[in-house]
N, C-alpha and C positions, 0 to 999 in steps of 0.2 A: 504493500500500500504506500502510497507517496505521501509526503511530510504534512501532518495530520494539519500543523500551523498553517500552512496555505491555505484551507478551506474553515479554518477557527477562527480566523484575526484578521480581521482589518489591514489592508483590503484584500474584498472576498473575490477570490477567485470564480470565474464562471465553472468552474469544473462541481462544487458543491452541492445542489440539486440532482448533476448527474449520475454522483456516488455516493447519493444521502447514502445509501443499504448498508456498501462496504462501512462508511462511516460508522455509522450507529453500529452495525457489529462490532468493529473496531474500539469505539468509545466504552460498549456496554461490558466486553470481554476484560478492559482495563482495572474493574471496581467493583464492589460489592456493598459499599456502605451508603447505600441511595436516602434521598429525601424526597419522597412520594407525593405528588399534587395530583391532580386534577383540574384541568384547563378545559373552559369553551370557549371556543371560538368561534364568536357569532360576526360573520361575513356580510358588508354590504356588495362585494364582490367575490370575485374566485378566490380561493382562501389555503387551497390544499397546499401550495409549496409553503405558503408561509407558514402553515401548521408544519409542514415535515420541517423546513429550516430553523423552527423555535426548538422544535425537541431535539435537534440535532446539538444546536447552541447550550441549551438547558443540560443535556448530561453531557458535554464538557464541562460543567458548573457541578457537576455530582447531584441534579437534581430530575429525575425519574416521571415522566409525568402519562396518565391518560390523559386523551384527549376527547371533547365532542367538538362537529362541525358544524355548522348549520349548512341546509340548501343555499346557494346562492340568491344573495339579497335577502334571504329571511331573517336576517338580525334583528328585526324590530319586532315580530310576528313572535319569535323564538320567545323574546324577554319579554313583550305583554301580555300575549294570551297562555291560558292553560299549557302546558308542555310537561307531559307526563313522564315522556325520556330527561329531557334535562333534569327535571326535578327527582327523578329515581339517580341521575348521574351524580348529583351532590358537590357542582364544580367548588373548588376551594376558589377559584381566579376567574373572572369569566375578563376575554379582550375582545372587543368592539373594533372591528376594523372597518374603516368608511374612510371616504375623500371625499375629495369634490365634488367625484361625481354621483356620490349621493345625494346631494342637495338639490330637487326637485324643482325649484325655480328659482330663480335670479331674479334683481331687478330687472327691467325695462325701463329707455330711457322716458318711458309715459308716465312715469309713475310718481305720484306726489311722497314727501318727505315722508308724512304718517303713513303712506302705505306701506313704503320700506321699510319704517321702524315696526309697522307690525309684521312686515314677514320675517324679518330680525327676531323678531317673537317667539313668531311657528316655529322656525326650524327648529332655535334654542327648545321652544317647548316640545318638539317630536322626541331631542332627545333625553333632558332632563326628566321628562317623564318615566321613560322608560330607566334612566337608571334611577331612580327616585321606588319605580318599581322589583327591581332588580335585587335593591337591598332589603326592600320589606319581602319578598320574594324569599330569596335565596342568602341572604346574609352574607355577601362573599366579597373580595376583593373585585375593583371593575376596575380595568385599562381600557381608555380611549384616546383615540387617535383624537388630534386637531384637525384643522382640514389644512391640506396642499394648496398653492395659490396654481390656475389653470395658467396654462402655457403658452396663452392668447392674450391680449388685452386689447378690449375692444376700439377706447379711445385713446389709449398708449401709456403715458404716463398718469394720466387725470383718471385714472382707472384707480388710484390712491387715495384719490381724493373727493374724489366726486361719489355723493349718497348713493347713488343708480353703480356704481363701477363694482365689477364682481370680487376684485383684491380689496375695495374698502369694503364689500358686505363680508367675504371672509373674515378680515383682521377684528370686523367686531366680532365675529363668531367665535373665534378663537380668543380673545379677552372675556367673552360671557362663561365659556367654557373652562378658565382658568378663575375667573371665580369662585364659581362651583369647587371646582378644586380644593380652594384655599376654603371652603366653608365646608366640607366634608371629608371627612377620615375616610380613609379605605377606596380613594378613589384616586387617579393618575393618570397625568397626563401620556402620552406616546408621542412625541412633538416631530410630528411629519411636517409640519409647516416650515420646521430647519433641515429633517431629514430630505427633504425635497433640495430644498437648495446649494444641500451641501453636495449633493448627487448632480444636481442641472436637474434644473427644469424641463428641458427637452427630452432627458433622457429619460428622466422620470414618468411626465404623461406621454410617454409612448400611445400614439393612440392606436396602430396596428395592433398593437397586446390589447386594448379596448376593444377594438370593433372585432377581433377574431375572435379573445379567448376571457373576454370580460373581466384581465388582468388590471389591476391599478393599486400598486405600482407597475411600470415595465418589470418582466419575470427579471431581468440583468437587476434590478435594484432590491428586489425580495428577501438576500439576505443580512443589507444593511436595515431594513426594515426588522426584521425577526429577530435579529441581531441589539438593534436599541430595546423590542419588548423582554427582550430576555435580561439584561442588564436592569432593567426595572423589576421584574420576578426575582432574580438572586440577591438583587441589593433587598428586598421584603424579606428575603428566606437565610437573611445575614452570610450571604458569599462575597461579600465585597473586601478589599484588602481593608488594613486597618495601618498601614505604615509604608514610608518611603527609607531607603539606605539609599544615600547617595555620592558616589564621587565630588571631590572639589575639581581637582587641578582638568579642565578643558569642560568642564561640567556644568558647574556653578559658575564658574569664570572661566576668560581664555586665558592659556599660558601655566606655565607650571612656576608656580610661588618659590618652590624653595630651588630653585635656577634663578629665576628672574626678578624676585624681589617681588613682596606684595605693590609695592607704588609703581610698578610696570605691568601690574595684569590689567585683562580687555575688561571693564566693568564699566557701567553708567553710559551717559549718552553722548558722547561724545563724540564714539566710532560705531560705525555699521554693528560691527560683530562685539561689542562691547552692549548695546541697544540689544540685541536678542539675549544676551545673558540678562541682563537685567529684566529682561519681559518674562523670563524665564525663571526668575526667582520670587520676582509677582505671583504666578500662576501654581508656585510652590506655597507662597504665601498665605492665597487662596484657602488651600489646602489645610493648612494649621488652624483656620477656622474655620474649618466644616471638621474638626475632631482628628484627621490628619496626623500622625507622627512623626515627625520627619527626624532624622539621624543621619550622621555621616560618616563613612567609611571609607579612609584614604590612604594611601598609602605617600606618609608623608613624616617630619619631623610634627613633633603637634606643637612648635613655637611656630614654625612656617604657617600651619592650619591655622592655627588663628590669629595669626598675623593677616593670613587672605580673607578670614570670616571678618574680622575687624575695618578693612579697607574703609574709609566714607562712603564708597557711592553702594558697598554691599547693602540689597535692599535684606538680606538675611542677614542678623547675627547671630553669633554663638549662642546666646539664648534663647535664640528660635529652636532647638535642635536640644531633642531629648538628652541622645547620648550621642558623644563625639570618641570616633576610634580613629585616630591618627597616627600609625606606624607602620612598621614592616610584616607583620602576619596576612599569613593569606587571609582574603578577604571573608571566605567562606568560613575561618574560623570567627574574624570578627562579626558576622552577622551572627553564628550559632548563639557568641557570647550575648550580645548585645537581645536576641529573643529570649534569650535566658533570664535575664535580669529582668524586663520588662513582660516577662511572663507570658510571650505570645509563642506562636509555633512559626519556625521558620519561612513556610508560607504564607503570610500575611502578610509580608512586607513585599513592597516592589525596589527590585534592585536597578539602580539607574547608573550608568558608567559609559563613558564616549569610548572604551577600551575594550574591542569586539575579545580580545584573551581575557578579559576578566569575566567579559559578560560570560562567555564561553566557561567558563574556569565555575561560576557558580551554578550552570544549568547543571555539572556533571556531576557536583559536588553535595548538590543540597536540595532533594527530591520537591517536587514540584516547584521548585523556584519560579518568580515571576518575572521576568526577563525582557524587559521592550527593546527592540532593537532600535535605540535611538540613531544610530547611524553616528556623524564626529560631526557637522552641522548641524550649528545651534539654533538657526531658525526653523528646525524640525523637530525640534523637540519636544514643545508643547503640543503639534499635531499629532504627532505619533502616539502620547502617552495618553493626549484627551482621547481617541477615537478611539479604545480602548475599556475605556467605561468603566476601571478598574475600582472607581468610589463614587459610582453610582447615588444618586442623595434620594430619598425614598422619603425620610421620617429623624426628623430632628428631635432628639432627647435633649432632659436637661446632662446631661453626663456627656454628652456628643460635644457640647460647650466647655464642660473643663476635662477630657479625657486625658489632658498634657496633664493636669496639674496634678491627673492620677498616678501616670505614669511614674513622673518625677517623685511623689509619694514614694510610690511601690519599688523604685530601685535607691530611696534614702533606708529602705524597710532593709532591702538587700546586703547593702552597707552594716548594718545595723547586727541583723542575723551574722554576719560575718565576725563582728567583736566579742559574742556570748559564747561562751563553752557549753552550756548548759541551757539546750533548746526550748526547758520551761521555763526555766528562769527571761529566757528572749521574749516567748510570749506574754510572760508579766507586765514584761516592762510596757508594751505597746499597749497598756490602761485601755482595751478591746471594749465597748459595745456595742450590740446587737439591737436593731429592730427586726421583731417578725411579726407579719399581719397579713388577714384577709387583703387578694387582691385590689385595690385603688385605681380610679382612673387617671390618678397623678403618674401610674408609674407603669400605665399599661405600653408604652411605645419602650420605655427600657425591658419592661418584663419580655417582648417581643424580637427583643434586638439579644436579651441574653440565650432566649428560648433557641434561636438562630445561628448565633457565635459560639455559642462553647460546643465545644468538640471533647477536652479530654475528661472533665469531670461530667458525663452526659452518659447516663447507664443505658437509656433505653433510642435515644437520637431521634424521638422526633422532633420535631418541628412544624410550628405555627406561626399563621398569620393573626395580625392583630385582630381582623374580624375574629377568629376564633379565642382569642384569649378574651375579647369585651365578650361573645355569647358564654363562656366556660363561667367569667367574673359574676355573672348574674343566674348561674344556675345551681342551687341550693343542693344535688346533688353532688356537687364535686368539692373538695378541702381543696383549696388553692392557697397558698402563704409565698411571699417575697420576703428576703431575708436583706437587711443593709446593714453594715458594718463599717464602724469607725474605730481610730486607736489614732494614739498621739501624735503622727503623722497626718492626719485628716481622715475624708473621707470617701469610700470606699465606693457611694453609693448600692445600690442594688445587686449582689452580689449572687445573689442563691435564688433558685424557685423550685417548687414542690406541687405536681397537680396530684391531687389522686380521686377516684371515682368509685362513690359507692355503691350498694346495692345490697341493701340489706341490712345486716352486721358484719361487711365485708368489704373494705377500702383496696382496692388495685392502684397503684401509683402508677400513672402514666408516663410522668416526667418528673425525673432528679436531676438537677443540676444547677453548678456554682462557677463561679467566673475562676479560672486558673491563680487569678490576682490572690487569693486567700486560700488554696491548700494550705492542708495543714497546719490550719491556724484553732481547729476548735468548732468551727462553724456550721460543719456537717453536723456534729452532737446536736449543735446548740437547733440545727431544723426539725431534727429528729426527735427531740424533746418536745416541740412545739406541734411537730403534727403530729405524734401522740397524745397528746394532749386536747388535741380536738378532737381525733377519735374516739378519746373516751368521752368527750364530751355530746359523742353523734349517736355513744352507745354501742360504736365498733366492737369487735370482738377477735376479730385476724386482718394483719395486714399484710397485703401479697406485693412482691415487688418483684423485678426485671431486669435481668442485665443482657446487652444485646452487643456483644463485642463489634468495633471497629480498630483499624489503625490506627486511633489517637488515642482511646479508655482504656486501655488492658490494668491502666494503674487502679482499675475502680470493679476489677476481675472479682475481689473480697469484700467490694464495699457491703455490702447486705449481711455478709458474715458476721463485719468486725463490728455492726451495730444491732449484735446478737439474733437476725433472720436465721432459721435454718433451710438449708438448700434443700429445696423440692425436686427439682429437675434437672437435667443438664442432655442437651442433644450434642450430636457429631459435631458441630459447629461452632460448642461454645455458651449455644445461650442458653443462660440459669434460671431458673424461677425457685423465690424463693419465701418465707411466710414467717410471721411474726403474730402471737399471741399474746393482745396486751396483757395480760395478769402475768406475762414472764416479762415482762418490759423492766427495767430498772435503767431510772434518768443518770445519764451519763454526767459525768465530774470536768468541768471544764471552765476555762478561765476566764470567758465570756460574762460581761457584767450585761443578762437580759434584760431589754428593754421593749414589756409589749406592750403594745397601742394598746388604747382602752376602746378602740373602734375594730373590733375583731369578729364581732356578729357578722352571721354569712348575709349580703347582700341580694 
């Protein structure tokens, strides 16, 4: 099979559609630890590549999905009347594909001001309705397309401008429809109105693919299309990176610092190639505030490094950057150390270097490394890593806003642990406590984002959408508890969640899992007491629970053991089931000063 990257990455090769099969064998042969959806795709046009190139895209993402289609054009029909298959299919995401030319009329240039504002109306209302319907319906996540601007303009430019012109009745469609947006959760935009243009417009309303095969987009554009919907599904389903390592010397600046003297590197505006670093440390900037972590890895003296980080016209400082690794070790060692410290897994960070043997050096070295080929042209650099989608923005937390000031926390912790002999005595010192409580809609986008991210303390891997965690928060059946954790370093935020689902006198835990940030700190005990504690309080009498091996958990192979479950089962596989009997329960000893909300009644 030839180089999987060519049909993965930006930009898509026409060959993609042609070897979806080998693809998706290829892909599904690679993995075993899937995140399971469910997607419809309700079509105002032909739909089927873009369906096959989403799930194609989707498990390179490690996430597994059925699919429903609708007939062509029945998008509207599907989500407002009765639909007995959809509604037996149970979509966790349903995606709305439409353009232009689904919009049944345009102005005419006859037409007075009021009458265009109220066909501004309809269309807004054909489809507001229906997704309006959609979620009282089906409760699910909705991706909608904006609409494409047509490939014509009647009057030319005043097509802009003028009420009657079909680019101004667009542009307000697409601002009513970003409203919407910003006034309802669980809803996202697909922004074909840039995916158009960053394609051409020509190529994009292909109208041969229209008039033969009721394509739109052009089939040549369907994978950057499938492509942007999937980026918006992983970033929901927490697959988005979470960190940048970055080279200095031709990276961040031109020129190599400790040769040429920081007061001789290309930086600020001055010069051509000075002007794209600096635009380029902007767009890193960016970065840092959407939660971003940026780090640097250089190989360098570290007086030289930050002598270059320090220059005036750097629009980055030292400060900006979590941890700085500046010396002789291979690279690959400094990234291991540096996810170490800051508690993430190697792949979460994107490695950025102008040095194709480095870049090369840490694909070989550091199993799914993420690797952009920025090329040694610095005015390529932002396109390359933008069209890539690798931090996707989906849903902004309060923790998304200070995730540095976590980080920097979690590795003064690191520091810290390093000075004690005596690993209780370390936990003492960190004066630890705990909130545990009924889920809140203060913290349903972090409980979402953790349910999503953690990988190695996650017994059982599933994964939810926030739709699903606001219906689980309101349903009297299930013990739900969010765990936050502070100590003399600050705080931790949201660290741990616990679903489990009753039936009877008998609690099933769905979902265990805590942010890597606090192993071993106590805080498992401290969950485990607490949803004890409400089981006795439900009347429970056995608690069953689940361990479903991956390549990240094995270290949580005992957990159900070592909080006195005994094992029930075990297949060829690996996975365990195993059960707990509150009257044998005894609350674990731990140094956790408990702190629970007096708002703990189920909602």
């Amino acid at each position: 099979m030839d180089n999987l990257h060519e049909y993965l990455m930006p930009p898509f090769s026409e060959g993609l559609l042609l070897k979806r099969k080998r693809i998706k064998r290829q892909l599904i042969s690679r993995r075993n630890d899937w995140i399971d959806k469910k997607i419809a795709v309700l079509g105002g046009t032909t739909t089927h590549d873009i369906k096959d190139a989403l799930e194609i895209f989707l498990l390179n993402q490690g996430i597994r999905c059925d699919f429903y289609e609708s007939e062509y054009n029945q998008y509207w029909q599907d989500a407002m009347f009765e639909n007995e298959k959809l509604k037996q299919f149970m979509p966790n995401i349903i995606f709305i594909h439409t353009g232009n030319r689904n919009i049944d009329r345009f102005p005419s240039l006859s037409d007075s001001r009021e009458a265009v504002d109220e066909l501004v109306d309809n269309v807004y209302g054909h489809f507001s309705d229906m997704w309006n319907r959609i979620f009282k319906q089906y409760g699910c996540i909705v991706i909608q397309n904006n609409f494409d601007y047509p490939y014509w303009r009647l009057q030319g430019n005043r097509e802009a401008t003028d009420y009657h012109g079909r680019v101004n009745f667009i542009t307000r469609l697409n601002l009513m429809f970003a409203e919407y947006a910003q006034r309802h959760e669980n809803f996202y935009i697909n922004d074909i109105n840039y995916l158009s243009a960053l394609y051409g417009l020509e190529k994009w309303n292909d109208p041969f693919s229209w008039y033969m095969y009721k394509c739109s987009p052009a089939v040549q554009a369907v994978p950057l299309l499938a492509y942007s919907v999937s980026n918006i599904i992983k970033s929901l389903l927490g697959k988005n990176k979470k960190a940048f390592a970055l080279d200095l010397d031709n990276t961040l600046w031109g020129g190599v610092v400790g040769d040429e003297g920081a007061e001789n590197l290309k930086i600020g505006h001055e010069t051509p190639t000075g002007e794209a670093y600096t635009e380029f440390q902007e767009y890193l900037k960016g970065h840092r505030e959407l939660g971003v972590i940026l780090n640097v890895i250089s190989k360098n003296e570290e007086k030289n490094a930050l002598s270059g980080l320090n220059h005036p016209e750097m629009t980055l400082k030292s400060d900006d950057f979590v941890m700085i690794k500046a010396n002789w070790e291979p690279k690959s060692q400094n990234l291991m150390e540096i996810a170490g410290v800051l508690a993430l897994t190697p792949d979460s960070f994107v490695f950025v270097d102008d040095n194709p043997a480095e870049r090369e050096l840490i694909r070989q070295q550091i199993e799914n490394a993420t690797v952009p080929e920025i090329g040694e042209k610095p005015e390529n650099f932002i396109k390359t890593i933008d069209r890539m989608g690798y931090f996707e923005t989906t849903v902004m937390s309060g923790d998304d806003e200070t995730r540095e000031r976590m980080y920097l926390e979690n590795a003064k912790r690191t520091t810290a642990e390093a000075s004690f002999s005596d690993y209780d005595e370390y936990l003492e010192s960190l004066d630890m406590s705990a909130e545990i409580s009924s889920f809140i809609p203060m913290y349903y986008s972090r409980i979402t984002q953790l349910c999503n991210k953690s990988n190695q303390f996650n017994l059982t891997t599933r994964r939810y959408t926030q739709a699903e965690i606001e219906k689980i928060a309101v349903d009297n059946s299930y013990i739900k508890l969010y765990g936050k954790l502070k100590d003399k370093f600050g705080d931790n935020g949201v660290v741990s969640v616990v679903i489990g689902h009753q039936v009877d006198d008998v609690v099933d835990v769905d979902l265990w899992i805590m942010s890597c940030r606090v192993l071993k700190r106590g805080m498992e005990y401290a969950m485990m007491d607490r949803f004890a504690e409400e089981c006795r309080r439900r009347n429970v009498n056995t608690i069953i629970g689940h361990y479903y091996p991956t390549g990240k958990n094995g270290m949580m192979k005992e957990f159900y053991g070592l909080q006195g479950f005994s094992k029930e089962d075990e297949d060829e596989i690996g996975n365990t089931t195993w059960s707990l009997h509150l009257n044998e329960y005894i609350m674990k000893n731990h140094v956790i000063d408990l702190k629970h909300r007096s708002d703990v009644q189920e909602r």
